[in-house]
PyMOL Python script that loads the backbone (N, CA, C, O; Angstrom):
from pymol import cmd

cmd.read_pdbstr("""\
ATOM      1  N   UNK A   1     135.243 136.722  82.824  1.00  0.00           N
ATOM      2  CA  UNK A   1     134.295 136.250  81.874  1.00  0.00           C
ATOM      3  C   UNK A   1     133.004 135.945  82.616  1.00  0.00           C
ATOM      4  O   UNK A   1     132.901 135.051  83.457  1.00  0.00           O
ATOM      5  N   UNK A   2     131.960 136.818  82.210  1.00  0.00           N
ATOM      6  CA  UNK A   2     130.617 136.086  82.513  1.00  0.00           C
ATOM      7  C   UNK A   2     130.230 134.541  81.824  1.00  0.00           C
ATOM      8  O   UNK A   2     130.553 133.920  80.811  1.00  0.00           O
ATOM      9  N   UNK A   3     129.663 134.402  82.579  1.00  0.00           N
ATOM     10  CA  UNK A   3     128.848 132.488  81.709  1.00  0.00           C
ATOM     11  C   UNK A   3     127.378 132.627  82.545  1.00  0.00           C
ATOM     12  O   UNK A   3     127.326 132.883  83.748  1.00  0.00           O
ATOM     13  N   UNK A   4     126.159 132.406  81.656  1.00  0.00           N
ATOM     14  CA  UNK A   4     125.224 132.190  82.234  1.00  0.00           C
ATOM     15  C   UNK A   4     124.071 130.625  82.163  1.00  0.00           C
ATOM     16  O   UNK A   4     123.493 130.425  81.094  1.00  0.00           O
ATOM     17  N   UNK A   5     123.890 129.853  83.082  1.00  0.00           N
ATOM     18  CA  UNK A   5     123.558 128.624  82.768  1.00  0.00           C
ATOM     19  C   UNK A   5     122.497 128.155  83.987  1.00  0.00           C
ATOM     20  O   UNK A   5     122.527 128.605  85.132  1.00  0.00           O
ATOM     21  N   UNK A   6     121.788 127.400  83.607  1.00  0.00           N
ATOM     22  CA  UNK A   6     121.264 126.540  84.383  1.00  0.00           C
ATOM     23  C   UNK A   6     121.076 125.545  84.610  1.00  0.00           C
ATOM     24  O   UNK A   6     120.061 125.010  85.058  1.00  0.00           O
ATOM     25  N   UNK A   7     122.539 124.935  84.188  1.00  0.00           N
ATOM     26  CA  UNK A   7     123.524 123.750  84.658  1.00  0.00           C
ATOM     27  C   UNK A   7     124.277 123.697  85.565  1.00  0.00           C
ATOM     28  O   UNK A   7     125.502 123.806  85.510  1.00  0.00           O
ATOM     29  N   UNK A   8     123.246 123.427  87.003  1.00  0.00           N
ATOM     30  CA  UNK A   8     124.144 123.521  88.257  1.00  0.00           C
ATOM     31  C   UNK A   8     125.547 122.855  88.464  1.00  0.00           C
ATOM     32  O   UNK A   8     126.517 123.325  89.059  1.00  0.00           O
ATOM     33  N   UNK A   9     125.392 121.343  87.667  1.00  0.00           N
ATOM     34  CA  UNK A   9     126.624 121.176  87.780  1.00  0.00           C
ATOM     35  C   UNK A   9     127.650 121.458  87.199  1.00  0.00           C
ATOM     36  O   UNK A   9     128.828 121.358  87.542  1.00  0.00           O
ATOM     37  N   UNK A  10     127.025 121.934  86.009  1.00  0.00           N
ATOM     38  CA  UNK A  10     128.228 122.827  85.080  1.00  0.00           C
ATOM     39  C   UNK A  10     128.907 124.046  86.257  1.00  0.00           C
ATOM     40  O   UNK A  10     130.136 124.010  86.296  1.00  0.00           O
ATOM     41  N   UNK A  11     128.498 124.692  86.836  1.00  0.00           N
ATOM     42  CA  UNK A  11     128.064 126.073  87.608  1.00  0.00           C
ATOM     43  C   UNK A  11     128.952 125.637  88.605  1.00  0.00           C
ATOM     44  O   UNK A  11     129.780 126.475  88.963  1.00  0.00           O
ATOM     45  N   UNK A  12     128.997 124.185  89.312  1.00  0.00           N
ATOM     46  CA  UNK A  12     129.662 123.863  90.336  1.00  0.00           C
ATOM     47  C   UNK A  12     131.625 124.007  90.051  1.00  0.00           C
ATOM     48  O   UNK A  12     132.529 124.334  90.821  1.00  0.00           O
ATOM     49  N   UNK A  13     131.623 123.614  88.694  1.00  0.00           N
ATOM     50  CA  UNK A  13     132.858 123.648  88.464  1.00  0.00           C
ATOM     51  C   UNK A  13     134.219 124.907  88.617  1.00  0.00           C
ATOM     52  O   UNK A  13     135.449 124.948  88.643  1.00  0.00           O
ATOM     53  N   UNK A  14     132.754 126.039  88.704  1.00  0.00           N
ATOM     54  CA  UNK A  14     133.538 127.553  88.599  1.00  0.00           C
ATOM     55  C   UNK A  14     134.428 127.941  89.951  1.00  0.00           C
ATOM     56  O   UNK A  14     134.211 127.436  91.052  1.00  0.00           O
ATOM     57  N   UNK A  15     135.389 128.851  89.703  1.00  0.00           N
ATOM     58  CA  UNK A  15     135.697 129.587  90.849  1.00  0.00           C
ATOM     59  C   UNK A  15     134.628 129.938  91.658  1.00  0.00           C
ATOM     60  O   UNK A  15     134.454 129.340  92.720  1.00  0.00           O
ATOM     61  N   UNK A  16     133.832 130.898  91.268  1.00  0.00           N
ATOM     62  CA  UNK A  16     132.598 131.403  91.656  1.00  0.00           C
ATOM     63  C   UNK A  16     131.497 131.707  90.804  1.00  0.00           C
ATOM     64  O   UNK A  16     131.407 131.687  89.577  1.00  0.00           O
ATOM     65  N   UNK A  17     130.650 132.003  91.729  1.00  0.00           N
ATOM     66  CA  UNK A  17     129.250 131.558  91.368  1.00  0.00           C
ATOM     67  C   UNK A  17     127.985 132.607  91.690  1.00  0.00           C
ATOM     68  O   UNK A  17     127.599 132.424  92.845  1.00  0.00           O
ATOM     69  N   UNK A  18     127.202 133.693  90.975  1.00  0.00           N
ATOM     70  CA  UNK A  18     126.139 134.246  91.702  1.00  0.00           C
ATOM     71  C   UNK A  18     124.293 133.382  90.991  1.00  0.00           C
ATOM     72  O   UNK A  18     123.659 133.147  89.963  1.00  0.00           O
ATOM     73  N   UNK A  19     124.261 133.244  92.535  1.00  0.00           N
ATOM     74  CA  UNK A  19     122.697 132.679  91.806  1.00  0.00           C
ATOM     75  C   UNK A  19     121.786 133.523  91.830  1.00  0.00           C
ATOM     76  O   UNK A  19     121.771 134.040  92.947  1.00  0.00           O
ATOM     77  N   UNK A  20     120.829 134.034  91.020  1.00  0.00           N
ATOM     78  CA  UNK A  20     119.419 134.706  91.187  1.00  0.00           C
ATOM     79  C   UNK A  20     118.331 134.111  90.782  1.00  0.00           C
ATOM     80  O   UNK A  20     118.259 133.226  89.930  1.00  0.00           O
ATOM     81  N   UNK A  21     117.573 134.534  91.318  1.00  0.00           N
ATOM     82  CA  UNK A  21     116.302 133.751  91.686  1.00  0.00           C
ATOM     83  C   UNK A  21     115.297 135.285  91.692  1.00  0.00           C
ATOM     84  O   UNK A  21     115.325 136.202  92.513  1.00  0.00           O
ATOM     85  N   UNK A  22     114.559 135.147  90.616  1.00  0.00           N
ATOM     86  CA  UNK A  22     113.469 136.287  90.145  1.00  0.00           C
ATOM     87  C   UNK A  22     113.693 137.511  90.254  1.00  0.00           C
ATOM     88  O   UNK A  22     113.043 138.431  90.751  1.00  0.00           O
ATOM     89  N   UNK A  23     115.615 137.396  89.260  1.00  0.00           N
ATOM     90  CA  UNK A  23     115.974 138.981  89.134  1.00  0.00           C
ATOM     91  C   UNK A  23     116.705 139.543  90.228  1.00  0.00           C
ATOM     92  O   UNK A  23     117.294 140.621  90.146  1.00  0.00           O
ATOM     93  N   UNK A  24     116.673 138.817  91.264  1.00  0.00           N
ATOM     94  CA  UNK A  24     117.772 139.111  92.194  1.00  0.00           C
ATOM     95  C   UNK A  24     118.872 138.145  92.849  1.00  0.00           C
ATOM     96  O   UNK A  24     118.364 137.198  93.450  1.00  0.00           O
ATOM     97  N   UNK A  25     120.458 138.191  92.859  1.00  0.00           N
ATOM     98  CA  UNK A  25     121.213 137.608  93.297  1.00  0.00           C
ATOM     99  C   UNK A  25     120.657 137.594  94.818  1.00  0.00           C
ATOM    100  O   UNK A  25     120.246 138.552  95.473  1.00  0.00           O
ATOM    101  N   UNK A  26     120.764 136.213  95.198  1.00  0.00           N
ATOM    102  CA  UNK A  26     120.532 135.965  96.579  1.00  0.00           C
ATOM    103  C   UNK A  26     121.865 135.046  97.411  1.00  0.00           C
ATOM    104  O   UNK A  26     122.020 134.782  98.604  1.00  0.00           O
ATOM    105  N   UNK A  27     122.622 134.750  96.307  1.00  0.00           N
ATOM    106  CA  UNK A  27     123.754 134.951  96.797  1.00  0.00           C
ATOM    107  C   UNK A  27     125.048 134.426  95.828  1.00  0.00           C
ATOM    108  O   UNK A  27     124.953 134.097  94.646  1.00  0.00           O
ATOM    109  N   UNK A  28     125.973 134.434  96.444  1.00  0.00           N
ATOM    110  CA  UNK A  28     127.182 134.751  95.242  1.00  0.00           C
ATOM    111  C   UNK A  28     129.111 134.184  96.504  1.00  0.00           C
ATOM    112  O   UNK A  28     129.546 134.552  97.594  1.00  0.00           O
ATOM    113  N   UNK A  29     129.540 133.279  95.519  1.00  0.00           N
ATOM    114  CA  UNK A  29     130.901 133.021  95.898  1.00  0.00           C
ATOM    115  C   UNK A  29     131.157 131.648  95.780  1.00  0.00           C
ATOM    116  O   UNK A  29     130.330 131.201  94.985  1.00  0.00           O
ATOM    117  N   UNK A  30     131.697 131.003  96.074  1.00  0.00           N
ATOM    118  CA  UNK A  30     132.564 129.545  95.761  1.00  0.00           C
ATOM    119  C   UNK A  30     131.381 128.738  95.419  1.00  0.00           C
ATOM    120  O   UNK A  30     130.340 129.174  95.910  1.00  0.00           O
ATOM    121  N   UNK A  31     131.306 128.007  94.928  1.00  0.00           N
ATOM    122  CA  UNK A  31     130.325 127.147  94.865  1.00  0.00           C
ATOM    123  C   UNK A  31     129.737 126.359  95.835  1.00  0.00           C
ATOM    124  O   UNK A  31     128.548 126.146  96.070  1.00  0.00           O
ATOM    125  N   UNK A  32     131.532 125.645  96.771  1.00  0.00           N
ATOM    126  CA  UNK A  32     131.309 124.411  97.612  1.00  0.00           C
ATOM    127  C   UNK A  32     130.426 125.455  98.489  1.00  0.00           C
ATOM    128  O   UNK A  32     129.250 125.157  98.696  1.00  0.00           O
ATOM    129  N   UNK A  33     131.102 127.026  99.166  1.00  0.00           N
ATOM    130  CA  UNK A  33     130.779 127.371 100.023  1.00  0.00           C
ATOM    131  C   UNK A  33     129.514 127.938 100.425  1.00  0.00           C
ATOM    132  O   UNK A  33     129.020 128.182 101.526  1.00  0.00           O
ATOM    133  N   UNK A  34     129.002 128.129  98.861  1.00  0.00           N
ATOM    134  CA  UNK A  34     127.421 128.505  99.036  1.00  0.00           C
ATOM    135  C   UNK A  34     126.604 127.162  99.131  1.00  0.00           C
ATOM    136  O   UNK A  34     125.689 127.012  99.941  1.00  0.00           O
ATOM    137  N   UNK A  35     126.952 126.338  98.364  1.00  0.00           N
ATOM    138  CA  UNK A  35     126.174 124.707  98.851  1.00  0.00           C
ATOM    139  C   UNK A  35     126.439 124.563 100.572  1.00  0.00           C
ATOM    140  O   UNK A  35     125.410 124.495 101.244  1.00  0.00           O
ATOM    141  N   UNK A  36     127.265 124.533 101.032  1.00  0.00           N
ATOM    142  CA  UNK A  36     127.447 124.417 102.626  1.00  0.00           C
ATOM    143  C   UNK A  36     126.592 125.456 103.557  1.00  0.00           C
ATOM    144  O   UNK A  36     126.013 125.261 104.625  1.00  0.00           O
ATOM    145  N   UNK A  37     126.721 126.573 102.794  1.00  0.00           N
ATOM    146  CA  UNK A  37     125.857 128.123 103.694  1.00  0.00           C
ATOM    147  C   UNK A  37     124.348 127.783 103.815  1.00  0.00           C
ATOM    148  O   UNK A  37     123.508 128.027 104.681  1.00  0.00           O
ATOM    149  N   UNK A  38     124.305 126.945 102.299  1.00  0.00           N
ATOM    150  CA  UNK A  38     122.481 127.329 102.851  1.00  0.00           C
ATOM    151  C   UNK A  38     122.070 125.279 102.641  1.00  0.00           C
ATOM    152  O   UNK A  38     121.357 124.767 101.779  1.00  0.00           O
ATOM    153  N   UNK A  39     122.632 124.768 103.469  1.00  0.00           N
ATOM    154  CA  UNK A  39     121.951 123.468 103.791  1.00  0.00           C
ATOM    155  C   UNK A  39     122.463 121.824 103.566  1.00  0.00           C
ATOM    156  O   UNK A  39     122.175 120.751 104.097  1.00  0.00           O
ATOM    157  N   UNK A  40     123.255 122.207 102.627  1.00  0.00           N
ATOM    158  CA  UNK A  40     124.300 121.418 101.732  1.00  0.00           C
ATOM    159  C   UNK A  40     124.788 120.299 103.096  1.00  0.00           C
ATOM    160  O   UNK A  40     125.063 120.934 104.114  1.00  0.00           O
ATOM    161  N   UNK A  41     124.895 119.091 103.210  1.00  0.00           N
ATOM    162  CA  UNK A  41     125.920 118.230 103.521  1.00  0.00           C
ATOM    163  C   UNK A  41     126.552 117.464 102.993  1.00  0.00           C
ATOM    164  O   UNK A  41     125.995 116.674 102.230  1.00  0.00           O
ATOM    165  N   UNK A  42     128.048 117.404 103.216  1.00  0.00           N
ATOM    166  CA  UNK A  42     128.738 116.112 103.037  1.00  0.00           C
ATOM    167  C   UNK A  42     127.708 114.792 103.037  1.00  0.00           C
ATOM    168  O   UNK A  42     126.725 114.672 103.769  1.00  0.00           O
ATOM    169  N   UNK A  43     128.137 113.908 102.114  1.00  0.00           N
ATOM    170  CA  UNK A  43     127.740 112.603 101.918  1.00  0.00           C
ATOM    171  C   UNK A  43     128.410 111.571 101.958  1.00  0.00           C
ATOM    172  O   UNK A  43     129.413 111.642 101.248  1.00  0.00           O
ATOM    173  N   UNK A  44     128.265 110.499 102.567  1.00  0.00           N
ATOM    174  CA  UNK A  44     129.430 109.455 102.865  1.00  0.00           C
ATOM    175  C   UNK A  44     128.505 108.271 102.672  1.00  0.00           C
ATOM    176  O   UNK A  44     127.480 108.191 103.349  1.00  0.00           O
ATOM    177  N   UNK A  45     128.814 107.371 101.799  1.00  0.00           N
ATOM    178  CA  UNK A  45     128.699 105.770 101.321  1.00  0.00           C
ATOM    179  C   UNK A  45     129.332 104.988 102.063  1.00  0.00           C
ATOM    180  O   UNK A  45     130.515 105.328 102.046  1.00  0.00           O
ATOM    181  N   UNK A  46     129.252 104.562 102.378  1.00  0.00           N
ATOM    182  CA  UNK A  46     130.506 103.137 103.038  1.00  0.00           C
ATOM    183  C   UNK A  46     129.260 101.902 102.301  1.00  0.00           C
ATOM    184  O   UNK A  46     128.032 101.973 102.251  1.00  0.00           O
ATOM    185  N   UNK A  47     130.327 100.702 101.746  1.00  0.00           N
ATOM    186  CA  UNK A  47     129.747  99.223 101.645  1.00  0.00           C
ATOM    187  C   UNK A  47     130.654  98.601 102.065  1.00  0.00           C
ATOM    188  O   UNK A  47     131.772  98.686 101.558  1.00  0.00           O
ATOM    189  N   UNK A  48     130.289  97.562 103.444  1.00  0.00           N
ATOM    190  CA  UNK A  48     130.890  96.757 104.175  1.00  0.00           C
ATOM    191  C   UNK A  48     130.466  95.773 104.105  1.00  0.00           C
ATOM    192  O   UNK A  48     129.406  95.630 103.495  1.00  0.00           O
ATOM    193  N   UNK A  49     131.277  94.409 104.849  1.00  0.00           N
ATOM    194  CA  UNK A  49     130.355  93.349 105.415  1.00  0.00           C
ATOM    195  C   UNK A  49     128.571  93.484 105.745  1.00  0.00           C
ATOM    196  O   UNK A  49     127.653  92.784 105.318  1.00  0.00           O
ATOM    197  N   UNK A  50     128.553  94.410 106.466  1.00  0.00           N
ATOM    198  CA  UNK A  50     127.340  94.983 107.142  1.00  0.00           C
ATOM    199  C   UNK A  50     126.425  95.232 105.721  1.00  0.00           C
ATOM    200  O   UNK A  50     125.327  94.756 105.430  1.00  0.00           O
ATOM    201  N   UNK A  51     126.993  95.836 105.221  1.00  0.00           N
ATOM    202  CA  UNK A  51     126.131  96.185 103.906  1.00  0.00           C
ATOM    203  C   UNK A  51     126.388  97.758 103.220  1.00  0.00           C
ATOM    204  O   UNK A  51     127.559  98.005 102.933  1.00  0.00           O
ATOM    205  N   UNK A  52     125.559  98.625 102.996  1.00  0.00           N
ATOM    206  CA  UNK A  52     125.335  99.871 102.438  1.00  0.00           C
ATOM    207  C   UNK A  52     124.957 100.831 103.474  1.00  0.00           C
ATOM    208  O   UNK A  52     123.753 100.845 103.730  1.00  0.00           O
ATOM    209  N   UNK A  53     125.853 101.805 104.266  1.00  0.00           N
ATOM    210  CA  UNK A  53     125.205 102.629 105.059  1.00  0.00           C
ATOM    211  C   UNK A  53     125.745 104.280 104.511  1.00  0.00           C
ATOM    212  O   UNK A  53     126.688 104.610 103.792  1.00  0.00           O
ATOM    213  N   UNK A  54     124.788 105.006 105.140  1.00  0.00           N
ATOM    214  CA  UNK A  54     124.724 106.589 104.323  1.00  0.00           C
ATOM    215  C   UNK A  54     124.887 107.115 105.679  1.00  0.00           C
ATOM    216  O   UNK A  54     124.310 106.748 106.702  1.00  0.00           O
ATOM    217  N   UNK A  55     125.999 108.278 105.486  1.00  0.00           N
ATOM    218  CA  UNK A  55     126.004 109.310 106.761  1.00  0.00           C
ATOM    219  C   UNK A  55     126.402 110.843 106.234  1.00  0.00           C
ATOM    220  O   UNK A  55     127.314 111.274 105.529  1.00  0.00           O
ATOM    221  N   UNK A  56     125.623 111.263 106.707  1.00  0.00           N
ATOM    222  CA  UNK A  56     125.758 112.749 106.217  1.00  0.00           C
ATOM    223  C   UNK A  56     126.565 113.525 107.192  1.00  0.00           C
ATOM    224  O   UNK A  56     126.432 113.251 108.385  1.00  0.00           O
ATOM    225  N   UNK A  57     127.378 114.453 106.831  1.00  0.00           N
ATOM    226  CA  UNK A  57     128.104 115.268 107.806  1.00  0.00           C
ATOM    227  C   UNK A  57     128.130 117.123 107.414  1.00  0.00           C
ATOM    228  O   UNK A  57     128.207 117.799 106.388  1.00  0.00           O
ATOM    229  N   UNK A  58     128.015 117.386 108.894  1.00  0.00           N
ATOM    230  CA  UNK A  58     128.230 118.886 108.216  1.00  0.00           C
ATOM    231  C   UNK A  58     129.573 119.314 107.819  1.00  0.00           C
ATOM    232  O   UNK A  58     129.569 120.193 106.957  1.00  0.00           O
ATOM    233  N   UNK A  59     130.563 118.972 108.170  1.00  0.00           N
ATOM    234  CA  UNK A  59     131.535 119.434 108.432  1.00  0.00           C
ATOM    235  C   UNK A  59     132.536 117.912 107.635  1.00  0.00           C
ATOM    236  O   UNK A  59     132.293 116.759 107.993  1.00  0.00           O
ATOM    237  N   UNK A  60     133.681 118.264 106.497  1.00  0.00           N
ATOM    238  CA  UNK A  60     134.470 116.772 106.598  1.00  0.00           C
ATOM    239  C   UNK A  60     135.584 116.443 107.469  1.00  0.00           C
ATOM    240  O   UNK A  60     136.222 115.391 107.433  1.00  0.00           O
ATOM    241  N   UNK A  61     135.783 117.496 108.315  1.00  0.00           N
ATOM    242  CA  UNK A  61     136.173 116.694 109.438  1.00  0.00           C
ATOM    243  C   UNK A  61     135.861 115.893 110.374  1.00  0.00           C
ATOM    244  O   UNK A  61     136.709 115.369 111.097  1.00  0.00           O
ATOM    245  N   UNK A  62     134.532 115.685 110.487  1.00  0.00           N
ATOM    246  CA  UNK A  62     133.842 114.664 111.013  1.00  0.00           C
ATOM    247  C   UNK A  62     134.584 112.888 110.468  1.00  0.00           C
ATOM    248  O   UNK A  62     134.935 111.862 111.050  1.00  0.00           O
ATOM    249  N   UNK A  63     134.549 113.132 109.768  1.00  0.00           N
ATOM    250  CA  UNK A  63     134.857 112.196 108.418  1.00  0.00           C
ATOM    251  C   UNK A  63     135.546 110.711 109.152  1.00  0.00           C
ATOM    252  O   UNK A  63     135.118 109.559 109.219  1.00  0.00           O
ATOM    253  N   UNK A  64     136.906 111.421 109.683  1.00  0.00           N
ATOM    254  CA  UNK A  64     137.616 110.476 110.481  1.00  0.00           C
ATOM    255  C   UNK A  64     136.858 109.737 111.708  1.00  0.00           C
ATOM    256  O   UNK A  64     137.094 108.549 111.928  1.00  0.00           O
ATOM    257  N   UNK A  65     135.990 110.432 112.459  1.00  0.00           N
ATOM    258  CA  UNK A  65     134.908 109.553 113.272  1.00  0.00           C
ATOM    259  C   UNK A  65     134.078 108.749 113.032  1.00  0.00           C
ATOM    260  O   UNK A  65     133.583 108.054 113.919  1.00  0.00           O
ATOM    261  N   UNK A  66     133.786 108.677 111.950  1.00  0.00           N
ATOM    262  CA  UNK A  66     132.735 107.535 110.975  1.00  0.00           C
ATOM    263  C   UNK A  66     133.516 106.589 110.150  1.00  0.00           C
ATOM    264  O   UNK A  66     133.077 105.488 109.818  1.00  0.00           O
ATOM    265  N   UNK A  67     134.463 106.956 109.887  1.00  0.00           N
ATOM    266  CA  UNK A  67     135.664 106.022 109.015  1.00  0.00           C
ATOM    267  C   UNK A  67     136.061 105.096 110.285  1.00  0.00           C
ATOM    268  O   UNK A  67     136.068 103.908 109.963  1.00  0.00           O
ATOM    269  N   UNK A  68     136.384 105.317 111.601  1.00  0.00           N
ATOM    270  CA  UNK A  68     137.181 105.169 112.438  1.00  0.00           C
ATOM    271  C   UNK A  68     136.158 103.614 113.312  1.00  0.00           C
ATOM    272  O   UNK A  68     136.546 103.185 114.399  1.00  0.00           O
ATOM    273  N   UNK A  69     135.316 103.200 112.827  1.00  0.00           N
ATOM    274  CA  UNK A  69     134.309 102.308 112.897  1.00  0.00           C
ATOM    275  C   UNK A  69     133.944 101.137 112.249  1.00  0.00           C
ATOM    276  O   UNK A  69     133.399 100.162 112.766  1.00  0.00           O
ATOM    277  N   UNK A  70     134.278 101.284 111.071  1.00  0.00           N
ATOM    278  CA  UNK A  70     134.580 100.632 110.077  1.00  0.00           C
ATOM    279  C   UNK A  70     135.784  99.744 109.783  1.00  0.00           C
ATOM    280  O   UNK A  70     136.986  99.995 109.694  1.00  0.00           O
ATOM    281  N   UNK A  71     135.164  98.768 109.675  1.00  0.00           N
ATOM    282  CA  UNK A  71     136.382  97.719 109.037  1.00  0.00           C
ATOM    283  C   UNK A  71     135.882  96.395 108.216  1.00  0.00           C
ATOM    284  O   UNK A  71     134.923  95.624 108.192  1.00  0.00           O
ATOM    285  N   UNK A  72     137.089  96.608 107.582  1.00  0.00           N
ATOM    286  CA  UNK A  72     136.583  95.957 105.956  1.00  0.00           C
ATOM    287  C   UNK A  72     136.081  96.562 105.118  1.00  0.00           C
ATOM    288  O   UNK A  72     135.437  95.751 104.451  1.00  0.00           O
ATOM    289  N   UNK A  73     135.946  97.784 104.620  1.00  0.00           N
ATOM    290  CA  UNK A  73     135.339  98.583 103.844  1.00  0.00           C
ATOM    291  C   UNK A  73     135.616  97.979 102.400  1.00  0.00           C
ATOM    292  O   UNK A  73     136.794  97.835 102.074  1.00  0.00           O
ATOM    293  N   UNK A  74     134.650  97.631 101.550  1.00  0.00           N
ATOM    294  CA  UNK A  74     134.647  96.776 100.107  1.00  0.00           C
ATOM    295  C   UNK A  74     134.999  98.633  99.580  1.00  0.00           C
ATOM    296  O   UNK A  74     135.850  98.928  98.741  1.00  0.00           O
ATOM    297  N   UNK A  75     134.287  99.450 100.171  1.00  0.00           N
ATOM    298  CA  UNK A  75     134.199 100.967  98.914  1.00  0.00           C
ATOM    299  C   UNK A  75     133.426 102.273 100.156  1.00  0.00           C
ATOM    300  O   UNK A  75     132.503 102.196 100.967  1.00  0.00           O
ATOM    301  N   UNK A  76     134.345 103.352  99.762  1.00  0.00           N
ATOM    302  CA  UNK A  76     134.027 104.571 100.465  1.00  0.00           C
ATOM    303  C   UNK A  76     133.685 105.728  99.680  1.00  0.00           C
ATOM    304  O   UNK A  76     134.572 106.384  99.134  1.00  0.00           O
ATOM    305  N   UNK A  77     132.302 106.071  99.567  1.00  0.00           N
ATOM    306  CA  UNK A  77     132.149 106.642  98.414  1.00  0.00           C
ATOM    307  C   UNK A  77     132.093 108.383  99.028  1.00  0.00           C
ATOM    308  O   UNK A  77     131.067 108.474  99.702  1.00  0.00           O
ATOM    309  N   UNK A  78     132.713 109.496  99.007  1.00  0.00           N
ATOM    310  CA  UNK A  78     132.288 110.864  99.515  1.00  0.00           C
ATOM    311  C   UNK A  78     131.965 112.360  98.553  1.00  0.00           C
ATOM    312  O   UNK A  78     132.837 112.893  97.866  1.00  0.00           O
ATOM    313  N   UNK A  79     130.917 112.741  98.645  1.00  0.00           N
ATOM    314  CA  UNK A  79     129.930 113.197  97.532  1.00  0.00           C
ATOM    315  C   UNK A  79     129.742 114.852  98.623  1.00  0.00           C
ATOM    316  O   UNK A  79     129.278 115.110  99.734  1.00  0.00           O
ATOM    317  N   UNK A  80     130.577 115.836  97.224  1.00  0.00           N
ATOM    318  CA  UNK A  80     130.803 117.102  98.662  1.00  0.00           C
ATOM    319  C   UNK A  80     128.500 117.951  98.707  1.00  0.00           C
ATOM    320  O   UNK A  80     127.622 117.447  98.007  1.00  0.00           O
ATOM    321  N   UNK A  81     128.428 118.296  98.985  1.00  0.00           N
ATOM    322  CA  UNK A  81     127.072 118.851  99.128  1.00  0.00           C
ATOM    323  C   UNK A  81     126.708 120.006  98.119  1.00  0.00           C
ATOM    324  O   UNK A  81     127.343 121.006  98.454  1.00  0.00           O
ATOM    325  N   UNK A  82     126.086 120.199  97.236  1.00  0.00           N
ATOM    326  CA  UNK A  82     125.655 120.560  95.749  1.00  0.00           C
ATOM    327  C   UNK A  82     124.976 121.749  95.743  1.00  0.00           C
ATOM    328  O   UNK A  82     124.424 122.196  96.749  1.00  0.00           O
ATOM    329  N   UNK A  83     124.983 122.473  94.315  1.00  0.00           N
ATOM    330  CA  UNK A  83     124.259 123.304  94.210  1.00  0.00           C
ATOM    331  C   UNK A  83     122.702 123.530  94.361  1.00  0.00           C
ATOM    332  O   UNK A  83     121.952 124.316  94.941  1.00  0.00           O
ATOM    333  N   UNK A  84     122.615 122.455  93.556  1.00  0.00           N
ATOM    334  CA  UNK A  84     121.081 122.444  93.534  1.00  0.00           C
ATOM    335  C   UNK A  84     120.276 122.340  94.988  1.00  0.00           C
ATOM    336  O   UNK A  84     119.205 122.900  95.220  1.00  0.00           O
ATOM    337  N   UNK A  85     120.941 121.592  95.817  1.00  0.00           N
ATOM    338  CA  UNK A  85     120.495 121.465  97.447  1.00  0.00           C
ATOM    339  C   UNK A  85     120.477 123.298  97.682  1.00  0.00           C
ATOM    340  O   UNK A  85     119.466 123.608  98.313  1.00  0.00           O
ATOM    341  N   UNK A  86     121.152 124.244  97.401  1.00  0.00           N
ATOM    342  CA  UNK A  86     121.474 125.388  98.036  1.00  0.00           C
ATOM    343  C   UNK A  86     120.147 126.062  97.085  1.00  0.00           C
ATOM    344  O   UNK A  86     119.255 126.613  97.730  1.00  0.00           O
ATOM    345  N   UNK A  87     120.049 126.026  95.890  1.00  0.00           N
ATOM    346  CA  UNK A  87     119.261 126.612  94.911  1.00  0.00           C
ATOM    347  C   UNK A  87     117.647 126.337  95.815  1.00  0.00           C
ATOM    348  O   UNK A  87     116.954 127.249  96.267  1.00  0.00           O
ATOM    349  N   UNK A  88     117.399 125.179  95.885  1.00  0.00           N
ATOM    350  CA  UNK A  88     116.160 124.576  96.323  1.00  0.00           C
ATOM    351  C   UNK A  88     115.800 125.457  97.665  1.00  0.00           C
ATOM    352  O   UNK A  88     114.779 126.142  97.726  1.00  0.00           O
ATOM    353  N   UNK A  89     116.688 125.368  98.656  1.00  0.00           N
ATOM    354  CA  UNK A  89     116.398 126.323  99.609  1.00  0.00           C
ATOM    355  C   UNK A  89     116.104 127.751  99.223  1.00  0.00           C
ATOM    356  O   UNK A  89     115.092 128.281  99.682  1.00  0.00           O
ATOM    357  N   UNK A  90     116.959 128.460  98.367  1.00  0.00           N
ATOM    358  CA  UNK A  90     116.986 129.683  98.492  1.00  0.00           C
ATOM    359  C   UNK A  90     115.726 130.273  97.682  1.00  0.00           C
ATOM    360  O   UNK A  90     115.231 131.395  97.785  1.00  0.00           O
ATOM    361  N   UNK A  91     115.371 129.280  96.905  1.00  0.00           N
ATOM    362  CA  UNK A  91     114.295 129.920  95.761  1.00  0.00           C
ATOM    363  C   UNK A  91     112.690 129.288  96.486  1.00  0.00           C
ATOM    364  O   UNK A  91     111.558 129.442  96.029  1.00  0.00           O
ATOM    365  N   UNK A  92     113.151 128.502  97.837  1.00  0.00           N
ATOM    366  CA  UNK A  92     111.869 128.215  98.515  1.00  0.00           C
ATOM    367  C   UNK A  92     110.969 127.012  98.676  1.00  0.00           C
ATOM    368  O   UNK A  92     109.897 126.774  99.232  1.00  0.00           O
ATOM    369  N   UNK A  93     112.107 126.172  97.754  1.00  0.00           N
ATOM    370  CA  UNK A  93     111.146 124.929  97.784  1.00  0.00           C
ATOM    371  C   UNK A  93     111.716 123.878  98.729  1.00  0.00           C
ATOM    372  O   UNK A  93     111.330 122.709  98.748  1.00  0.00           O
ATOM    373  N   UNK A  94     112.400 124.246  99.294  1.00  0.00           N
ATOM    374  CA  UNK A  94     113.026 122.867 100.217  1.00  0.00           C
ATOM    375  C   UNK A  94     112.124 123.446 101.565  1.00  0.00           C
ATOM    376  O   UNK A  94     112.155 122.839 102.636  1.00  0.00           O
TER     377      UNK A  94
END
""", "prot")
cmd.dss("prot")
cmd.show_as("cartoon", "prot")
cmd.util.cbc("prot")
cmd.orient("prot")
């Protein structure tokens, strides 16, 4: 089934995914994996004692090295890296 939208996060939900950008696919396949290809990072929340800190990762195996620091965590929030981050690059504006 085709679906055509420009509801990235709708778009995120799919198996796969081709984006074009002025008539031409510039690229096409998993969603997570095209958000990761062109710039996309992992996002990590932690609120501690300390307070509110943000760490971005390329990779979530990192994950355990930044967790591994932490103690007392009130909330761990992890936010995978998005379409629209990949769109923005590819169509030129990032």
């Amino acid at each position: 089934m085709l679906f055509s939208t420009h509801d990235l996060s709708l778009a995120a939900r799919a198996w796969a995914v081709a984006m074009m950008i002025r008539g031409r696919i510039v690229a096409q396949g998993a969603p997570l994996e095209i958000a990761r290809r062109y710039g996309g990072r992992w996002r990590v929340k932690i609120v501690d004692r300390g307070g509110e800190r943000v760490f971005e990762l390329d990779d979530l195996r990192q994950l355990p090295g930044v967790l591994s620091g932490v103690e007392g965590a009130a909330s761990v929030e992890v936010s995978p890296p998005d379409l629209f981050t990949a769109f923005k690059k590819l169509a030129g504006y990032d």
